[in-house]
Backbone as CSV, one residue per row, in Angstrom:
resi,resn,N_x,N_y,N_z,CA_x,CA_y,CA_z,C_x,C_y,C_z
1,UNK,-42.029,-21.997,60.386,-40.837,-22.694,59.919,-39.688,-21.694,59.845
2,UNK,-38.900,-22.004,60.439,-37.865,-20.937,60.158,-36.400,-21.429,59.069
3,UNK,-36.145,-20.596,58.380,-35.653,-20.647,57.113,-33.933,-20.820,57.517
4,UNK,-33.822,-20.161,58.354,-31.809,-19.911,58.584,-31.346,-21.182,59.337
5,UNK,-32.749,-21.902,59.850,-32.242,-23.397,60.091,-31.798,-24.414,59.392
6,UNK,-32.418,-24.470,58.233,-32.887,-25.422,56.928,-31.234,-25.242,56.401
7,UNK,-30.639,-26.417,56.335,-29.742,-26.582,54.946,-30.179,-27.198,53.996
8,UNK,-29.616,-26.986,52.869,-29.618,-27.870,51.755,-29.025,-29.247,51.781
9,UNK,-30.094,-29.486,51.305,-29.861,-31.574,51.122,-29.330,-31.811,49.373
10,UNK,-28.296,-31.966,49.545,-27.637,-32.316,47.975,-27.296,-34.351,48.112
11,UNK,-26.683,-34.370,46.952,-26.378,-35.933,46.807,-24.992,-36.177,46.929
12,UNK,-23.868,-37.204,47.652,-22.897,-37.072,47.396,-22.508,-37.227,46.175
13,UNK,-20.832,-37.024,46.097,-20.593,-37.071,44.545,-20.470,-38.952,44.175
14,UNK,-20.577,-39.411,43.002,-20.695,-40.417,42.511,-19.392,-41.232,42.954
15,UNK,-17.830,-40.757,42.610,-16.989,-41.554,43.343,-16.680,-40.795,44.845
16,UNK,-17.313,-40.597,45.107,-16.707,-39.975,46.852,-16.074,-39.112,46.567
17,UNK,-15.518,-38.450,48.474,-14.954,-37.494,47.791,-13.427,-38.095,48.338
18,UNK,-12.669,-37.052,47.877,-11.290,-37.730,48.139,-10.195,-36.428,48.369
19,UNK,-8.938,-36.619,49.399,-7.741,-35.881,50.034,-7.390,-34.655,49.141
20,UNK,-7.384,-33.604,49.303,-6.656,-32.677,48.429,-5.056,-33.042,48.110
21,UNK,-4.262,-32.539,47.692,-2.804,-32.878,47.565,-2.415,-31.699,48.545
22,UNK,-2.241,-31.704,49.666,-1.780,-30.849,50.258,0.348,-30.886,50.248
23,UNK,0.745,-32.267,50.105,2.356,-31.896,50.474,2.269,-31.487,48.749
24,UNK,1.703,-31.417,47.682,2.079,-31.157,46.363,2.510,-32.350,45.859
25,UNK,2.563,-33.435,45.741,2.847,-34.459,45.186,2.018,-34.718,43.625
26,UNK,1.630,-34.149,43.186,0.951,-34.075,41.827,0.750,-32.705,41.138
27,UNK,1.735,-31.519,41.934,1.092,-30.414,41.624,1.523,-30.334,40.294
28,UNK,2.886,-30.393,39.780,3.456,-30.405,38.932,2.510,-30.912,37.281
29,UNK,2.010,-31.823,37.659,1.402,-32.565,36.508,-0.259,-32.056,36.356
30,UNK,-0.592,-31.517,37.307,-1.719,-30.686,37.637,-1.722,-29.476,36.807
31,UNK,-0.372,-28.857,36.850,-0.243,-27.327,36.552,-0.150,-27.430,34.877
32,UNK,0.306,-28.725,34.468,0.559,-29.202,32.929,-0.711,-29.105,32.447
33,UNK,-1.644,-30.312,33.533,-2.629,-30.376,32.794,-3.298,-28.976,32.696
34,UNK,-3.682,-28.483,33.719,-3.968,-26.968,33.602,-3.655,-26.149,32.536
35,UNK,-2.517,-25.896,32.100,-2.287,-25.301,31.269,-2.073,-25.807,29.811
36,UNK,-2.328,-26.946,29.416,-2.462,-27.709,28.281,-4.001,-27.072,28.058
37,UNK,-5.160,-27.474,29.144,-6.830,-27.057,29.146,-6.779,-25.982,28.540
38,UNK,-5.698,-24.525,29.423,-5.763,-23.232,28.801,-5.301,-22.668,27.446
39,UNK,-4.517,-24.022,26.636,-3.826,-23.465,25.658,-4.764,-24.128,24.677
40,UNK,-5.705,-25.060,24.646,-6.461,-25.728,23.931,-8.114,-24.992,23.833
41,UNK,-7.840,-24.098,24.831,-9.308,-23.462,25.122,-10.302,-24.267,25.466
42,UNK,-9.370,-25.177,26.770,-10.521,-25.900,27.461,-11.439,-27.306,26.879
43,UNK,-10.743,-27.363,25.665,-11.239,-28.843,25.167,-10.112,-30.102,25.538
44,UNK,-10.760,-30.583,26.386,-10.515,-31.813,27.026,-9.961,-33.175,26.431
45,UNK,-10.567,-33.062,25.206,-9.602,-34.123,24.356,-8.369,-33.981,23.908
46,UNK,-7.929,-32.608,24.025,-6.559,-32.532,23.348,-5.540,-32.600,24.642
47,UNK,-5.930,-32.853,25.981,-5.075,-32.992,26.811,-5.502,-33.946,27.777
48,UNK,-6.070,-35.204,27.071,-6.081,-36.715,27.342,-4.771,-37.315,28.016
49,UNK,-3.827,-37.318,27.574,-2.553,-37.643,28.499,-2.331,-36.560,29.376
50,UNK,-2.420,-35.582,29.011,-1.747,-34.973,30.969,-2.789,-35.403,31.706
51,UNK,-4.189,-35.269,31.480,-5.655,-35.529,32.327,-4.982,-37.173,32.789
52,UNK,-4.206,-38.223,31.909,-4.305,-39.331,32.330,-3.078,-39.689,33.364
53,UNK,-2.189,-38.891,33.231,-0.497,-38.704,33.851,-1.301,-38.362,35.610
54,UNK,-2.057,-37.014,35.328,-2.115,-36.513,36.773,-3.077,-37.625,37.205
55,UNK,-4.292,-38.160,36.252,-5.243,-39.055,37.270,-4.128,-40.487,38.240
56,UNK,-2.851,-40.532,37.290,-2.256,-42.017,37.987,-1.904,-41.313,38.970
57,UNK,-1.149,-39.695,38.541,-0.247,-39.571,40.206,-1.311,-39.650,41.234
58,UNK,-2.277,-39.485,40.941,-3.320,-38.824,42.275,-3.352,-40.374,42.456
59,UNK,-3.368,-41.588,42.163,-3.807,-42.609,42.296,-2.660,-43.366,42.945
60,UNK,-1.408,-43.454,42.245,-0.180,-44.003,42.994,0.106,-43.184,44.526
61,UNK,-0.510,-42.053,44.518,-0.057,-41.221,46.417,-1.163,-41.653,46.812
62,UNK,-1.968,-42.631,46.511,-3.403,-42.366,47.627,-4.107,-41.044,47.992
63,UNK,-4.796,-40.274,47.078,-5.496,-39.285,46.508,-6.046,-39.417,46.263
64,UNK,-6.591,-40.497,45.245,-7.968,-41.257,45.110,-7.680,-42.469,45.188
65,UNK,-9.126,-43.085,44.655,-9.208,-44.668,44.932,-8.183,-45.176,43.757
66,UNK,-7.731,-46.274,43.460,-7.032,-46.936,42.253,-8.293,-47.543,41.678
67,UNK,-8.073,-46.915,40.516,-9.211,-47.709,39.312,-8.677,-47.896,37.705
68,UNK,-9.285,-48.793,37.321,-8.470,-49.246,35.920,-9.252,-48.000,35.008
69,UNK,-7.716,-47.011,34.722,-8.138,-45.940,33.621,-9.025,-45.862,32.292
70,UNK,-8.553,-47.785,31.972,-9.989,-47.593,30.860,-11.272,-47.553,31.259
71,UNK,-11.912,-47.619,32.610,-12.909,-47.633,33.155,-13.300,-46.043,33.205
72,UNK,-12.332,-45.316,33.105,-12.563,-43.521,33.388,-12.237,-43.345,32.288
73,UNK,-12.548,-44.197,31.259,-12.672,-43.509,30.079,-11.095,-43.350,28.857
74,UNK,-9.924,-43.827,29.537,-9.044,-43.930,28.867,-8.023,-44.963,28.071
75,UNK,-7.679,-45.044,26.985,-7.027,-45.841,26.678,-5.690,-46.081,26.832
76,UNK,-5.265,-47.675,27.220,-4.036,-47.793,27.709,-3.126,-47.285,26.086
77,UNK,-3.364,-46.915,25.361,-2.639,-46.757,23.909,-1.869,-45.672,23.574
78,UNK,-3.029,-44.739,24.219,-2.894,-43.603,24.087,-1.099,-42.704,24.246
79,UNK,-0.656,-42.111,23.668,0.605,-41.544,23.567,0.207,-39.884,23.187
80,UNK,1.361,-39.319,23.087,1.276,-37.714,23.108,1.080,-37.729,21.445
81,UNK,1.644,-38.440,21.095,1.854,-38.562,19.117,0.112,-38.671,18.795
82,UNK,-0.631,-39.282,19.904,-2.057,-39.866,19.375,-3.199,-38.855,19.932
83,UNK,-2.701,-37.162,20.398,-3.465,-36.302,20.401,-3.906,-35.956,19.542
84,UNK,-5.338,-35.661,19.494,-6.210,-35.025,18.972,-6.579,-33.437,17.861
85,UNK,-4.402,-33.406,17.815,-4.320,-32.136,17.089,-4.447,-32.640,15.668
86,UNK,-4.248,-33.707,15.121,-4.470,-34.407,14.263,-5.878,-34.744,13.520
87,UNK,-5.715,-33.808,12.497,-7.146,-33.931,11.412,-8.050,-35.099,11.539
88,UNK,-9.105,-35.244,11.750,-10.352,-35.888,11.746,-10.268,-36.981,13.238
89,UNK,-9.652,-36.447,13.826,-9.238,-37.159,15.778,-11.149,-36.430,16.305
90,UNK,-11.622,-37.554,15.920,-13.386,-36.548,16.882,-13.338,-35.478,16.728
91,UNK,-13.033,-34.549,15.790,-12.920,-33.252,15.725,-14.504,-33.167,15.098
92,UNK,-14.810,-33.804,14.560,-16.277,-33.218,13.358,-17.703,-34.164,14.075
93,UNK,-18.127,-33.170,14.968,-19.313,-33.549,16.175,-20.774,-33.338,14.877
94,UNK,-21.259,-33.807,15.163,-22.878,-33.866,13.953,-23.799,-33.667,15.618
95,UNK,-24.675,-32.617,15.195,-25.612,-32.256,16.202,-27.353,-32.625,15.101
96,UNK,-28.813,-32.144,15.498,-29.441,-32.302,15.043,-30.180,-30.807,15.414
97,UNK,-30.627,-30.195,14.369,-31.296,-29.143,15.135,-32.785,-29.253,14.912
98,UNK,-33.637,-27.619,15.304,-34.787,-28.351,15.898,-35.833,-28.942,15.003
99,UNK,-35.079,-28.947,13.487,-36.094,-29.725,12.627,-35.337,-31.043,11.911
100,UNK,-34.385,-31.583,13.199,-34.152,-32.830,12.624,-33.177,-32.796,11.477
101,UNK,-32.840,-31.399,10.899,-31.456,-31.715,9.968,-30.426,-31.897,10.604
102,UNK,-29.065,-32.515,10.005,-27.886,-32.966,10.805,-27.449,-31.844,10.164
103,UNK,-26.182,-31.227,11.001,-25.464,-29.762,10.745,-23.869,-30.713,10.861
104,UNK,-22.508,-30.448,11.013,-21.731,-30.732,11.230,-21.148,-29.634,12.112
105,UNK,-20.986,-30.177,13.068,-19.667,-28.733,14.078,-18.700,-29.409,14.709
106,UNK,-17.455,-28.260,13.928,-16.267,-28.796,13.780,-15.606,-28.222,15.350
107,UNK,-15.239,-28.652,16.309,-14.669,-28.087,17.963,-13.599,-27.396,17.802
């Protein structure tokens, strides 16, 4: 059997895959969200609206498919006022450890 023949067999991704933004038509809101991720240290809830701003642009240029955002998880409600910097916003996660006590950890 020879080995340098063989590729790997993976699965596609769940929604397909889809166009890079090559003319930049979303870079702008990309670079927000980006750097909202970096100023939050990468927790994802506190930059729910830029994540939801760039998912429409990518969606209004044909970048991805059009899908109803509450289906990806977002609410049409949602505003910048209704981030997550705000005391008890899912901030206080309850885990179980390995003897079944509940701990509280705060993100």
């Amino acid at each position: 059997m020879n080995w340098a023949r063989q590729t790997p067999r993976g699965s596609p991704p769940d929604k397909g895959s889809f166009p890079l933004d090559h003319f930049g038509e979303c870079k702008s809101l990309m670079q927000t969200f980006m750097s909202c991720l970096k100023e939050h240290e990468y927790n994802q809830r506190k930059c729910r609206v830029e994540s939801r701003e760039y998912l429409q642009c990518r969606m209004d240029n044909d970048l991805m498919v059009n899908e109803n955002l509450d289906d990806l998880g977002f609410n049409d409600n949602i505003t910048k006022s209704d981030q997550p910097d705000q005391p008890g916003f899912n901030d206080n996660i309850t885990k179980s450890d390995q003897h079944g006590k509940k701990e509280e950890v705060v993100s």
